[in-house]
C-alpha positions in Angstrom: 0.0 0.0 0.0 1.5 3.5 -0.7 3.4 4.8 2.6 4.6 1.8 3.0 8.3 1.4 4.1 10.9 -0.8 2.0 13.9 -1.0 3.4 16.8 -2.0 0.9 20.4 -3.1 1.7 23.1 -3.0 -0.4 26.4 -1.3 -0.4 26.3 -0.3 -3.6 24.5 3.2 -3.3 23.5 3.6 -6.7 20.8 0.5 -6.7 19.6 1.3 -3.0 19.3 5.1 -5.2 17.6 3.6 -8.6 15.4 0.7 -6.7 13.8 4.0 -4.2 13.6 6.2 -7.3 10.8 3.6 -8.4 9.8 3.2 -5.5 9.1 6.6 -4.6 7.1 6.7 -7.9 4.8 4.3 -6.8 4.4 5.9 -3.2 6.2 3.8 -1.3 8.5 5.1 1.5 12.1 3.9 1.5 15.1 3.6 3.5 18.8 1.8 2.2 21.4 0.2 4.6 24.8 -0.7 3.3 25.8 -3.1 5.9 24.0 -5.9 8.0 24.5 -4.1 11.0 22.5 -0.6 9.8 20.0 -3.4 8.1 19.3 -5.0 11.7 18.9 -1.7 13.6 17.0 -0.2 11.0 14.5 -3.3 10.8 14.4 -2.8 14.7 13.6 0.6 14.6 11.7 1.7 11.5 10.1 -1.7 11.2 10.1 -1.8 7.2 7.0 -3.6 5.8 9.5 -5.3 3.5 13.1 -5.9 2.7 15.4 -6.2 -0.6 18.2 -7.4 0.6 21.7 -8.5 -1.5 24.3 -11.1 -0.5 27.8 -9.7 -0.8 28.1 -7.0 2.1 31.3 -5.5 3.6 30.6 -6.9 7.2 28.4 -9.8 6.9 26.7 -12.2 3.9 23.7 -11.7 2.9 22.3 -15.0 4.3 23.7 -14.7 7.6 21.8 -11.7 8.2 18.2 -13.3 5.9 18.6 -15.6 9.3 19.5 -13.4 11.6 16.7 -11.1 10.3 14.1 -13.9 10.9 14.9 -14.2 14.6 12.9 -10.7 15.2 10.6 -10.7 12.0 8.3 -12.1 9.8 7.9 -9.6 6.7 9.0 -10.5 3.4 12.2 -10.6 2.4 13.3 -10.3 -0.8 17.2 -11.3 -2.3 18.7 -8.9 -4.9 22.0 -10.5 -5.9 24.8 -10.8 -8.6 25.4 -14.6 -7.3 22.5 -16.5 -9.7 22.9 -20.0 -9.6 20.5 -22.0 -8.7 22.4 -23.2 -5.6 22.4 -19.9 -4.7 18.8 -19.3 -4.6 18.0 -22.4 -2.6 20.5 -21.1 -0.1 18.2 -18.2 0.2 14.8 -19.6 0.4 16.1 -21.8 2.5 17.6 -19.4 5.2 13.8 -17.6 5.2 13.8 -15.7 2.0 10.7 -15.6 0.3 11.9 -14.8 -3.3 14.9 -14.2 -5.4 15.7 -11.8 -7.9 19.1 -11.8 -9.9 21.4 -9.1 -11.5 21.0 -7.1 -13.9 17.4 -6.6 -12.9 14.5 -4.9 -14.1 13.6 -2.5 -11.6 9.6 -2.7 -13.3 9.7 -6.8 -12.4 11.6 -5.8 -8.9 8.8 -3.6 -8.2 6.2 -5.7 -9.4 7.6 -8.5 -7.1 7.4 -6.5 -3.7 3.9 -5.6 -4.7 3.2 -9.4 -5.2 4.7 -10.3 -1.4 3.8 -7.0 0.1 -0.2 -7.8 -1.3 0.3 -11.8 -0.5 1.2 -10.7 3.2 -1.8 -8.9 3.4 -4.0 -11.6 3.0 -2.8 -13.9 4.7 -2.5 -11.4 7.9 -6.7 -10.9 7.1 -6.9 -14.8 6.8 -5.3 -15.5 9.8 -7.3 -12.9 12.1 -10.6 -14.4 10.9 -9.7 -17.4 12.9 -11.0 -18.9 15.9 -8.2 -19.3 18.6 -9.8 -22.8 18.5 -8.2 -23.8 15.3 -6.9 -27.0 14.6 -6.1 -29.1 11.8 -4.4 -32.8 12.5 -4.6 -35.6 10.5 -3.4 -38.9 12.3 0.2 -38.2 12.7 0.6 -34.4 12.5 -1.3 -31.5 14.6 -1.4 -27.5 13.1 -2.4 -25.4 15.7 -3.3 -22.0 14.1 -3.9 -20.0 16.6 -0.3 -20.8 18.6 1.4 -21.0 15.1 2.5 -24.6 16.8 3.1 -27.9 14.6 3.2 -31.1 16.0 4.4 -34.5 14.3 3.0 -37.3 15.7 2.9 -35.4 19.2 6.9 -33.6 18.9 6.9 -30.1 18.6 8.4 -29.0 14.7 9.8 -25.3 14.2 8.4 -24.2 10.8 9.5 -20.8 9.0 6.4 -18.5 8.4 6.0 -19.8 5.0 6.7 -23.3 5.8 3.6 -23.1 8.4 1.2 -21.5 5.7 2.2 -23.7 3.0 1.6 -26.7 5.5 -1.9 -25.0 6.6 -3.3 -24.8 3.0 -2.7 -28.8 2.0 -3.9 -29.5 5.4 -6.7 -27.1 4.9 -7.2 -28.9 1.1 -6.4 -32.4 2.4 -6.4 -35.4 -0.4 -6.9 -32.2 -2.8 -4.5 -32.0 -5.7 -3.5 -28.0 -5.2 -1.6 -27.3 -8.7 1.6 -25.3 -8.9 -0.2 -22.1 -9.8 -2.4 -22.1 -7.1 0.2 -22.9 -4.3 2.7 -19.9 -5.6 -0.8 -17.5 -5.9 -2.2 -18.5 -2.4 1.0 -18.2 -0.3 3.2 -16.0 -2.4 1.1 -14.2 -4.5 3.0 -15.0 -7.9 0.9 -14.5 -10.6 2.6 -17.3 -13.0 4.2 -20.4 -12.2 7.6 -19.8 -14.3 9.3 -19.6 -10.7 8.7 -22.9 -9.6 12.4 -23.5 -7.5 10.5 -21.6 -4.7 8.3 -24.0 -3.7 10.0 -26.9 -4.6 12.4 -25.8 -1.7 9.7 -24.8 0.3 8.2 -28.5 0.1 11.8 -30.0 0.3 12.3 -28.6 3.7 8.8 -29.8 4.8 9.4 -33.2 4.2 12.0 -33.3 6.0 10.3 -32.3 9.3 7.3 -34.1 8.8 7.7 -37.2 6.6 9.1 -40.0 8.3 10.9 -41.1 5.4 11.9 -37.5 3.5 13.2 -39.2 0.2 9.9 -41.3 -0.1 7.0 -38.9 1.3 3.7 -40.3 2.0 2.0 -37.3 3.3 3.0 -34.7 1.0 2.8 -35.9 -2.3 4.1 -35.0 -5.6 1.1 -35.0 -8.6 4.2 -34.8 -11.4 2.9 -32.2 -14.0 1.0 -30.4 -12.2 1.6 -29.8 -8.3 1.2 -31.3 -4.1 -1.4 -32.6 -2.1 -1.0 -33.3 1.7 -2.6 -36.8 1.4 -3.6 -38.3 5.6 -7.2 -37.7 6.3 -7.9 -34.8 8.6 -9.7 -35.7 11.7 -13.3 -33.6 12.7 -13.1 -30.9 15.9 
């Protein structure tokens, strides 16, 4: 929403300058660090409603501080980064970055990508206050209590990232529904194609390793090949 605060850290001046230039044009507020440390006391302080952060910085890398960062906060963060390999952006998603976005860049496609997360965020912040602090979900082995934002696996308390929990909550919510690729990246990131599919793959990788009991040969969240995931245990009646 315009007035928003993005806060962007890089230490090279002249993209925190060109990526607030369009910001500013769409009415967004904006703030640049050029080290992690300015990054963590400005998130602290100003409380941005998202962050563009990139990976090479002069006192710490970029997915140290993506972790350190998710300690104290839940908003969006988004990489901006020279280092594109595909290794690198699973490193990045998997430290709590909730997209990636290589150099050279289009700052029109940066832009339209903090919309997506800022607008995705949203919703699921509306979603989340419509319900009951009764909420539960479970299925014979694993227990998603809403309200606590508290997972269980067959009664053992998980730690799931923010996404990881919501992305968990809608197959739960969809149980034994086939929930293509589009839909996932829509519902919980707010993409509006599915040409960025690494995302979730990563995002389902590291789920399966917490709640499967045998990662490499799921049997609760299961691949449909072609054309997306469904959480596949019966979910039991409150």
């Amino acid at each position: 929403m315009p007035g928003e605060l993005i806060l962007t850290v890089d230490d090279e001046v002249r993209i925190g300058e060109l990526v607030g230039m369009y910001l500013s044009k769409d009415g967004f507020r904006h703030l640049n660090a050029t080290t992690g440390k300015q990054a963590i006391e400005l998130t602290e302080n100003e409380q941005p409603s998202l962050i563009v952060l990139d990976v090479l910085l002069p006192d710490m890398e970029g997915y140290e501080l993506c972790a350190r960062l998710r300690q104290t906060t839940d908003v969006p963060i988004v990489f901006l980064t020279c280092k594109d390999t595909e290794i690198d952006k699973v490193v990045g998603l998997s430290v709590g970055a909730d997209d990636y976005v290589s150099k050279p860049f289009s700052p029109i496609e940066l832009i339209a990508r903090i919309k997506a997360q800022l607008r995705r965020n949203r919703i699921v912040s509306h979603r989340q206050a419509d319900i009951t602090p009764s909420s539960v979900i479970s299925s014979a082995h694993v227990e998603l209590r809403i309200d606590a934002h508290e997972v269980y696996v067959e009664g053992k308390r998980i730690e799931l990232s923010t996404k990881e929990f919501q992305l968990l909550a809608y197959l739960m919510q969809n149980a034994r529904q086939v929930l293509t690729t589009e839909r996932l990246l829509s519902h919980i990131w707010g993409y509006e194609s599915s040409l960025d599919t690494k995302t979730l793959q990563v995002h389902i990788g590291h789920l399966r390793k917490k709640i499967e009991q045998v990662p490499s040969t799921p049997s609760r969240i299961i691949t449909i090949r072609g054309i997306g995931y469904k959480f596949d245990e019966p979910i039991k009646e409150h």
